[in-house]
C-alpha positions in Angstrom: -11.8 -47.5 -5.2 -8.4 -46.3 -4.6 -5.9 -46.0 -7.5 -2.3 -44.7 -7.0 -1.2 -42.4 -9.4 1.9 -40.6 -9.7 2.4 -37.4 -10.4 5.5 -35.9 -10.5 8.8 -37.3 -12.3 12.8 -36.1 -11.3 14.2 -37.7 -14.4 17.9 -38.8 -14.2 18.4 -37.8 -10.7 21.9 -38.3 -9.4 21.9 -39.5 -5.9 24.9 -37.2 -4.2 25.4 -39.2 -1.1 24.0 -42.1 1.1 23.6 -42.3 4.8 22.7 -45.9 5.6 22.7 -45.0 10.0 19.0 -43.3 8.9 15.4 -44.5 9.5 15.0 -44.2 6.0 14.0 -41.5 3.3 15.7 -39.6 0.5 16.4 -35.8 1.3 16.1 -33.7 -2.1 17.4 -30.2 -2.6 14.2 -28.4 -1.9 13.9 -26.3 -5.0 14.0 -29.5 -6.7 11.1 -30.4 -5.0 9.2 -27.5 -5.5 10.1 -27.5 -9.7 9.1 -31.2 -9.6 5.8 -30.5 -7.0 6.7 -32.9 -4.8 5.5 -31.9 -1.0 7.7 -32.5 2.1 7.3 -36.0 3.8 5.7 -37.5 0.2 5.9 -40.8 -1.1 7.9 -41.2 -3.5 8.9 -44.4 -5.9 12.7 -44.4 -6.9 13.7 -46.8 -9.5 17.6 -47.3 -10.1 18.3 -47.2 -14.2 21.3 -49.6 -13.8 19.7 -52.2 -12.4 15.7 -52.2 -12.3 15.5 -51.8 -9.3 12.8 -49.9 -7.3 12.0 -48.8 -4.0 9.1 -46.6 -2.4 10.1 -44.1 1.0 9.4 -40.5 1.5 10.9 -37.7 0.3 12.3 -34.4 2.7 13.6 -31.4 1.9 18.0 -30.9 1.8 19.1 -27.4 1.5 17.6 -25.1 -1.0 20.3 -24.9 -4.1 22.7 -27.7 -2.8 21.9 -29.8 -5.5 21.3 -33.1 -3.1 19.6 -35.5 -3.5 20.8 -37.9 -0.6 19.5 -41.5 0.1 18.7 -42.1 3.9 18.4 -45.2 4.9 18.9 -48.8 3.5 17.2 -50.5 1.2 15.9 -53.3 1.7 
């Protein structure tokens, strides 16, 4: 049996910028990624505090230090 589990948590995340012309992912400053042990091209479950809403897509790596966390992609 296969249970999904997740394990890593970026808790109050601001996203920095959307790009809605990409395939679809969220690009996270990459030494957020490594504090929060999340490994390039994981999935990743993003859930949106104002409204409930969630939505799963893979995370890559932005700039080390930028501070970005960028959405790329719609949502749909």
């Amino acid at each position: 049996m296969l249970v999904k589990m997740l394990k890593s948590k970026l808790h109050g995340a601001t996203v920095t910028d959307v790009k809605v012309d990409c395939s679809g992912s969220i690009a996270i400053d990459s030494v957020l990624m490594e504090a929060a042990d999340i490994a390039p091209y994981e999935s990743v479950l993003i859930a949106d505090i104002n409204n409930g809403n969630r939505l799963e897509t893979y995370a890559v790596p932005a700039e080390a230090g930028s501070g970005q966390v960028s959405i790329l992609g719609a949502a749909g």
